[in-house]
N, C-alpha and C positions, 0 to 999 in steps of 0.2 A: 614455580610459585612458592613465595616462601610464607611461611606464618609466625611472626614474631609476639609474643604476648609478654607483656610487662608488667611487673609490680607498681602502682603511681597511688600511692600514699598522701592526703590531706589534702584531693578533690572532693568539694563538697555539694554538687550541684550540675546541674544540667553547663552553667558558662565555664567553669572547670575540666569541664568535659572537651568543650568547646576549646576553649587556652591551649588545651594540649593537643587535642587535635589540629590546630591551626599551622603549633608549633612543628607538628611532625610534616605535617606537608609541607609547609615551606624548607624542611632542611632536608626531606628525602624525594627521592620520587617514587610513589605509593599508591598503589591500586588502589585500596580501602584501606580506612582506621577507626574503629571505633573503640571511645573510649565508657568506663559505667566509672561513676562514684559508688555506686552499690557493689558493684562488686572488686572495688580497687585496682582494676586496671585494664590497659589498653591494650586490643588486638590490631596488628597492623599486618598488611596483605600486601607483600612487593613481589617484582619478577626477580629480584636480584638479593643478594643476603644484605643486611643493613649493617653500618659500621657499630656493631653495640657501644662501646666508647661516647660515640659522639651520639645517636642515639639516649641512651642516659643522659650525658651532658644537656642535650636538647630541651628532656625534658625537666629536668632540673632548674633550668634557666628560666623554666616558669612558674617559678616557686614551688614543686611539687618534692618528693624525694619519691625516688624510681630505681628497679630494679629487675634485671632481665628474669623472666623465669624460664621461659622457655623459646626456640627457634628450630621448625621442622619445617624439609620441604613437601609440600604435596602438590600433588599430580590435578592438574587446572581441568574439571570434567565440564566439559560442553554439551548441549543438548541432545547433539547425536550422539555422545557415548553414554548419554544417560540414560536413551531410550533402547541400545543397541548393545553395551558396555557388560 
């Protein structure tokens, strides 16, 4: 599982939030993504790494400017190794 988190700059509200989020799921295929205007940017949760390039470009395209800050993998904990682990 990967965790990509981005810089997304000049979301100002919950449908902003929204835009972008919309944007990432239809160009990736993505566990989770959420996005805050409060705190500038978007967490996205894939099994697979994401192409940052297009990623960016993605979000870009919905009027935002964006910038990757960070991408690590972690280890997907399920219930039994939560209680067991």
């Amino acid at each position: 599982m990967f965790k990509t988190v981005v810089s997304v700059n000049g979301m100002m509200c919950g449908m902003c939030e929204s835009h972008v989020n919309d944007a990432v799921r239809n160009a990736f295929a993505v566990d989770k993504v959420t996005s805050s205007h409060k705190d500038k940017q978007t967490v996205i949760y894939s099994k697979e790494k994401l192409d940052e390039e297009k990623l960016i470009a993605t979000i870009e395209a919905t009027g935002y400017t964006a910038a990757l800050i960070d991408v690590t993998e972690e280890e997907k904990k399920g219930f039994i190794r939560k209680l067991f682990g």
